[in-house]
C-alpha positions in Angstrom: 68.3 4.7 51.0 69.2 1.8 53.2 72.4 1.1 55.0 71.9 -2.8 54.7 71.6 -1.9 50.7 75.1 -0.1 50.4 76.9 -2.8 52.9 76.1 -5.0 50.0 76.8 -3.4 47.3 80.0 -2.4 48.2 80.5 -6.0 49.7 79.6 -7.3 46.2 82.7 -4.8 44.5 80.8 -2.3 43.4 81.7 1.9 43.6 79.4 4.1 45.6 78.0 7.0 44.4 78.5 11.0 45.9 75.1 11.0 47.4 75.6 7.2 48.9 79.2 8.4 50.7 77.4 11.4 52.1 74.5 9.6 53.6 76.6 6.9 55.1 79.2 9.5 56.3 76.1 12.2 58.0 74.2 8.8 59.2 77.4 7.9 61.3 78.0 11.4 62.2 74.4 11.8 63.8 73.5 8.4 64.9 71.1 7.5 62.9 73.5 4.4 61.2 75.2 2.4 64.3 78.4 0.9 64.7 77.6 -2.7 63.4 76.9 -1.5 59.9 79.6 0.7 59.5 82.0 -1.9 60.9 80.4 -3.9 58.3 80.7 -1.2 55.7 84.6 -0.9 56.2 85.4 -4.4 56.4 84.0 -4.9 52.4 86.3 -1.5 51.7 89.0 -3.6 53.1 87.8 -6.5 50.5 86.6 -4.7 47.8 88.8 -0.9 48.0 87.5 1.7 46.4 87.6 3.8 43.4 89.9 7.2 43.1 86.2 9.0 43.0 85.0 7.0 46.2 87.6 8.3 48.3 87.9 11.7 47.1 84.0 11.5 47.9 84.5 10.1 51.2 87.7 12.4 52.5 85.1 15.1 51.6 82.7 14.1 52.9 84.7 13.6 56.4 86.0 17.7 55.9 82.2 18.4 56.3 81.5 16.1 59.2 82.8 19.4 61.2 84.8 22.6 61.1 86.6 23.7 58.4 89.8 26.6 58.5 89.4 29.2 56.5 92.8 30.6 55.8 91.9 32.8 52.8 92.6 36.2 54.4 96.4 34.8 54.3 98.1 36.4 51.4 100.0 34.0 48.9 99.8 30.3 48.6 99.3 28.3 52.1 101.5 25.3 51.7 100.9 22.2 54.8 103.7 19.1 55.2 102.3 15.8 56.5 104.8 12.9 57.9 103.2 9.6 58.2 105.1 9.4 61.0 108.2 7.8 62.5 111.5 7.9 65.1 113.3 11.2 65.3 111.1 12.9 62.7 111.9 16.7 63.3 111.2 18.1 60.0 108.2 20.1 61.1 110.4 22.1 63.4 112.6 22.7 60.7 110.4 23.4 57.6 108.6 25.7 59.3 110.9 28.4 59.7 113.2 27.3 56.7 110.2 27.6 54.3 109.0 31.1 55.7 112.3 32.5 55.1 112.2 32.1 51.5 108.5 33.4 51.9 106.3 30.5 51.7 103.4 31.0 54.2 102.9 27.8 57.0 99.8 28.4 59.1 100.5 24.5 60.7 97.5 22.7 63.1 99.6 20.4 65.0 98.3 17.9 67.1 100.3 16.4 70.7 101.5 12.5 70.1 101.1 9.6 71.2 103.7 7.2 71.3 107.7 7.0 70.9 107.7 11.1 71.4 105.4 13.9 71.8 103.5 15.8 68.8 105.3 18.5 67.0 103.2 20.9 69.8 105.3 18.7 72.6 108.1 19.4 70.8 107.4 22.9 70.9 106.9 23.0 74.1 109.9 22.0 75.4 110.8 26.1 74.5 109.7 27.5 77.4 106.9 29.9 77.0 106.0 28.5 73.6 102.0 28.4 73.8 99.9 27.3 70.8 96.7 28.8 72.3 95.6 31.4 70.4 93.2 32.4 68.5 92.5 31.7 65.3 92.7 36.1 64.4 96.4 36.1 65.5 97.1 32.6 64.1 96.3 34.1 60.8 98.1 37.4 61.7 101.1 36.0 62.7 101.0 33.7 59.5 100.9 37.4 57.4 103.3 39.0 59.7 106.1 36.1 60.1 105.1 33.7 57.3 104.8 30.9 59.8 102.4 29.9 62.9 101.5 26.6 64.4 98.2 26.3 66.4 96.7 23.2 68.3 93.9 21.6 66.3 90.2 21.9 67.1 87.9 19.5 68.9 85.7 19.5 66.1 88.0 19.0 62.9 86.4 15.9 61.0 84.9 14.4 63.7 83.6 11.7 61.6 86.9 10.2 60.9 88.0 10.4 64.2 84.9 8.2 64.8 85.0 6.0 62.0 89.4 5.8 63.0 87.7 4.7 66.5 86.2 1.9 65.1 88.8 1.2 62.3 90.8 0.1 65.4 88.8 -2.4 66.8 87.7 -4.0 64.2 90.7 -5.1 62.0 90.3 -2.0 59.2 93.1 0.3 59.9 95.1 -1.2 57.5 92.9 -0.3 54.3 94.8 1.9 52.0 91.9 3.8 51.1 90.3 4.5 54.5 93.7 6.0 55.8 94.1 8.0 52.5 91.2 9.4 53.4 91.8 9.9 57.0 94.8 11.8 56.6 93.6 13.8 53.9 90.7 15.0 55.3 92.4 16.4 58.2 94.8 18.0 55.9 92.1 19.5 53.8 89.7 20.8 56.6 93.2 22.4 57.8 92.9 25.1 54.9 95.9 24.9 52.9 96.3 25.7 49.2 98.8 22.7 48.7 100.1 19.9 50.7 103.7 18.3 50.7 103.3 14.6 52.2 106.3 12.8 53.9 105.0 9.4 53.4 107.6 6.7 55.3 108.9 3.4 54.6 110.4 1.1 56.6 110.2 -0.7 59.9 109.6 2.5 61.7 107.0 3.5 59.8 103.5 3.1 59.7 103.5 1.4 56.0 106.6 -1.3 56.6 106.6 -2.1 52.5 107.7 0.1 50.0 105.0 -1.1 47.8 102.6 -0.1 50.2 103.9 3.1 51.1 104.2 4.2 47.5 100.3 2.9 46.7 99.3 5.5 50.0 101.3 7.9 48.7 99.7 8.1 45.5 96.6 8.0 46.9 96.7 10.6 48.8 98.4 12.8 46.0 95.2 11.8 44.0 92.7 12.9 46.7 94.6 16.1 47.0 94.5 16.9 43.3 90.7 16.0 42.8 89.7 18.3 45.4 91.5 21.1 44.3 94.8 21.1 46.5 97.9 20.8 44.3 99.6 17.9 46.2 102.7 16.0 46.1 104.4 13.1 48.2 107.9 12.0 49.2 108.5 8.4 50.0 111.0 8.6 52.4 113.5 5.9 54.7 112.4 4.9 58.3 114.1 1.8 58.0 116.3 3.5 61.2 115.1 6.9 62.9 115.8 10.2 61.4 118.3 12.1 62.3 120.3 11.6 66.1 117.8 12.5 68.4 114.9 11.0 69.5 112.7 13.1 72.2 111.3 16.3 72.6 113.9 19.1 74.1 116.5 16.8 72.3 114.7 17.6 68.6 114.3 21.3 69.4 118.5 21.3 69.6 118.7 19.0 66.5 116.4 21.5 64.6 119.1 24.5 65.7 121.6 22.5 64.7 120.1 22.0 61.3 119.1 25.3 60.6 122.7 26.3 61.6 123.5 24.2 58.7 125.5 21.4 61.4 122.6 18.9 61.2 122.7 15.3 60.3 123.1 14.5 56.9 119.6 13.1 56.3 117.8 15.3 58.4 118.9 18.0 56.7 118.7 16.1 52.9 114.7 15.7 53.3 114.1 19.0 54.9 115.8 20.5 51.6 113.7 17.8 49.4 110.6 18.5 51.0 111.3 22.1 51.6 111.9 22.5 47.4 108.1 20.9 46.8 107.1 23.6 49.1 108.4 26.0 47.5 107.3 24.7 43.8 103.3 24.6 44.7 103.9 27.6 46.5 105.2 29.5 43.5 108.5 30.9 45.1 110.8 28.7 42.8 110.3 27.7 39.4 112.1 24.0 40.0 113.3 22.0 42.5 116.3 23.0 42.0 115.7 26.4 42.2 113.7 25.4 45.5 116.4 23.9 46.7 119.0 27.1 46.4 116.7 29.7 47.8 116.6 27.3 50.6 120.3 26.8 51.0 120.8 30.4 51.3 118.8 30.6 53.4 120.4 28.7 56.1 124.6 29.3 54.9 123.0 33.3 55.6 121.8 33.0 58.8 118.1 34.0 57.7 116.5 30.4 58.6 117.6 30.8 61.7 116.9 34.4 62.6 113.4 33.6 61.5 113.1 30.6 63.8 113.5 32.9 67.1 110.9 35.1 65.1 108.4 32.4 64.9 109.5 31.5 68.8 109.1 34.6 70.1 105.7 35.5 67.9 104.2 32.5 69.9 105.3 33.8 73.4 108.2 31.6 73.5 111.8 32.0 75.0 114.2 32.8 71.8 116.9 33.2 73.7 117.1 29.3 73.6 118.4 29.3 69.8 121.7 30.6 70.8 121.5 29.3 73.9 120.3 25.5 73.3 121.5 24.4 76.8 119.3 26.2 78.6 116.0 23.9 76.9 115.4 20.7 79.4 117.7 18.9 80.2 118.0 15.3 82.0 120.1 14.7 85.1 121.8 12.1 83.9 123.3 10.7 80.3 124.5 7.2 80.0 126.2 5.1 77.3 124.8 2.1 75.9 127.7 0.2 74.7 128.3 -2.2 71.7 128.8 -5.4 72.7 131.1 -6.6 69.7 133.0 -5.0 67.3 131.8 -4.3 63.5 129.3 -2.6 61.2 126.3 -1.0 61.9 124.1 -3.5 59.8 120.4 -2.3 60.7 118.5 -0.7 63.3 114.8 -1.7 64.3 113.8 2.2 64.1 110.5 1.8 65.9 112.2 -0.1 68.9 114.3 2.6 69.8 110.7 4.5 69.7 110.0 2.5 72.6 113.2 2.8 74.5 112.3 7.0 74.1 109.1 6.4 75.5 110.0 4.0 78.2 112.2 6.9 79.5 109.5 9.2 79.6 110.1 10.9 76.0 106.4 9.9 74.9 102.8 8.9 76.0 101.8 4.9 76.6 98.0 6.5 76.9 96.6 9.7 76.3 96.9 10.7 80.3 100.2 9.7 80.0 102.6 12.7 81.0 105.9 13.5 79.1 109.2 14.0 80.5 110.3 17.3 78.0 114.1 16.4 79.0 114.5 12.5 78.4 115.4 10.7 75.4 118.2 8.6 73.0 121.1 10.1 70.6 122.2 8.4 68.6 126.1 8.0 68.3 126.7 4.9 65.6 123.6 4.7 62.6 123.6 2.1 59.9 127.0 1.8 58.0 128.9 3.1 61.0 131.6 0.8 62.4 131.9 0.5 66.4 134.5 -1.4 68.7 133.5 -3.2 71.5 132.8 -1.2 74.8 131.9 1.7 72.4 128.8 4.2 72.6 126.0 3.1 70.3 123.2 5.5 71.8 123.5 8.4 74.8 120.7 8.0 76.9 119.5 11.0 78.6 117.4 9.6 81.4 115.8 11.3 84.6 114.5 8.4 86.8 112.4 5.5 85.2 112.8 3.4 82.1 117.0 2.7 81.6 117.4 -0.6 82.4 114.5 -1.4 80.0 115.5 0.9 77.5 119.4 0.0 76.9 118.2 -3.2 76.6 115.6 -2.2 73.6 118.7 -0.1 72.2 121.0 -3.7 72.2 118.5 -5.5 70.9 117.7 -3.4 68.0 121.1 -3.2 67.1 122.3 -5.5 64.3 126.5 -5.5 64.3 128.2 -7.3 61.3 131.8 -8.2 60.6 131.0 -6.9 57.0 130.6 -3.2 55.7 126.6 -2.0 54.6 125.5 0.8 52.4 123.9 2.6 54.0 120.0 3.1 53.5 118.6 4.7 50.4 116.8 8.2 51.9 114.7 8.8 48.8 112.5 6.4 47.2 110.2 8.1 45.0 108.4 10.9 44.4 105.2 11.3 43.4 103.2 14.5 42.1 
């Protein structure tokens, strides 16, 4: 088999076969195919795309690449939730403990961020104590002990995708539907879990700004999923603005409390319960959504969400304490209005701006040494539909020392204020199983 052989073949439309993924895919891995060719290779999937068997073949093959989580000596059916990614996306935080109360098991591998905030394990992080350094023996006891543990991800999970993502991004390839598919997927997969809920976003914080786009992922992914044996389902969900009111680490954390106190923003608190209900579908805990859906909100309205968040704190070494006592998580030394500059209506938000604002204050990493500041970041006070006077807060910034002139300027300019009243954004766009 020659490299130069399946370059053209797949240059000239044509589907690979198992064999031909795997050769590619180990060639890469060991060195024995070099860069130029596999640039080459991904630049005809970008043409050409590939079949529904060609990437289920090639997210595979990636699993293999390197290690793989076993998580079978976990009772019941594992369940994982993927975001695509976003502004203020907090779900994580709160699915985790929601979903556990109502007994569906969540052994989560979380990975630090970079960009507009830290990685759910930032997040977590903020609560002092919180370590996700432990082994993988008391990852998977705490799992059968509390229902839900997050660990940090291995060096060594699908190492070839992180190569072949490497190279994606300097050659013009990222955007290929079926190369990201398969990128996420195989991360998900060599993860363990039974089933996988994906929180795929649209919008202009998102990674997929179309909703055509977004929704042609989305089933993707579900398709990779099913083929190899995980019963998966997707949400297509708004990022037209950021989720939620708070954007940055120690600020989430106390969003998350508030949510599982049942006092969270409207559609936070609307996905977690949609995405929380698919969870608890494929993991066999409610017959329906609907069902889902009620387990969940007892949940909360009984206090049991909660109680099993400072569980899954304390489990992990973490300070509980902090859920009744959110004040005592990081806090910036100063907080300072940005202010509307005209009266009117909230017409849009450019989500993934105000990203940058958080990170410009410290909230996330411009490069991988990069060092977060746990305390800083932006709430939100006026979101699409809202109407604001003149001199009024739009955003809160909680800032420390660098980034606010910078920022409230990214926050003004991302602001779009109308004389006339706008719906405000749809939340759910599809769903796909």
């Amino acid at each position: 088999m020659r490299m130069v052989d399946l370059i053209e073949k797949k240059r000239n439309g044509l589907a690979h076969t198992k064999e031909e993924i795997d050769f590619i895919i180990n060639g890469y891995s060991t060195g024995t195919i070099p860069d130029y060719q596999v640039s080459a290779w991904a630049m005809a999937i970008y043409f050409q795309g590939m079949t529904q068997d060609e990437r289920a073949n090639l997210t595979e093959a990636m699993v293999h690449s390197g290690d793989t989580i076993d998580l079978s000596a976990i009772e019941g059916i594992k369940v994982d939730k993927h975001s695509t990614g976003g502004v203020g996306d907090t779900t994580t935080l709160i699915l985790a403990p929601l979903v556990a109360a109502i007994g569906v098991p969540v052994a989560k591998m979380s990975g630090r961020g970079l960009g507009h905030t830290g990685g759910t394990i930032d997040k977590l992080e903020a609560i002092p104590g919180f370590s996700v350094e432990i082994t993988n023996d008391t990852f998977i006891d705490l799992v059968n002990r509390n229902k839900a543990a997050v660990i940090g991800q291995t060096q060594n999970l699908t190492p070839a995708d992180k190569k072949l993502y490497g190279l994606r991004d300097v050659t013009a390839t990222v955007n290929s539907i079926p190369l990201i598919a398969s990128s996420i997927m195989s991360k998900k997969l060599a993860a363990g879990a039974d089933a996988i809920v994906l929180d795929v976003k649209t919008g202009a914080g998102a990674f997929m700004k179309e909703l055509d786009d977004s929704k042609e992922l989305a089933r993707a992914m579900v398709d990779i999923g099913n083929n190899l044996g995980r019963r998966t389902s997707a949400i297509i969900s708004d990022m037209s603005q950021p989720l939620g009111r708070m954007i940055g680490n120690a600020l989430e954390v106390k969003e998350a409390i508030d949510t599982l106190n049942g006092r969270g923003p409207e559609d936070l608190t609307e996905l977690c319960l949609q995405l929380g209900s698919h969870m608890a579908v494929l993991a066999e805990k409610a017959a329906t959504l609907d069902e889902g859906r009620k387990l969940l909100e007892e949940a909360i309205q009984s206090g049991k969400a909660l109680e099993q968040f400072k569980v899954f704190i304390e489990a992990q070494n973490g300070d509980a304490s902090v859920v009744d006592h959110p004040e005592t998580l990081p806090t910036a030394s100063n907080k300072i209005d940005v202010k509307a500059t005209k009266s009117g209506y909230v017409a849009s938000i450019v989500a993934d701006q105000i990203g940058t604002a958080a990170m410009l204050l410290g909230a996330g990493r411009q490069t991988t040494d990069s060092v977060i500041d746990l305390a800083v970041g932006i709430e939100l006070t006026k979101k699409i539909g809202d109407y604001v006077e003149a001199g009024e807060p739009i955003a809160i910034l909680h800032a420390n020392e660098a980034g606010v002139e910078e920022a409230t300027k990214k926050i003004l300019d991302s602001y779009e204020i109308t004389d006339e009243k706008v719906k405000e954004p749809t939340l759910i766009y599809d769903i796909i199983q």
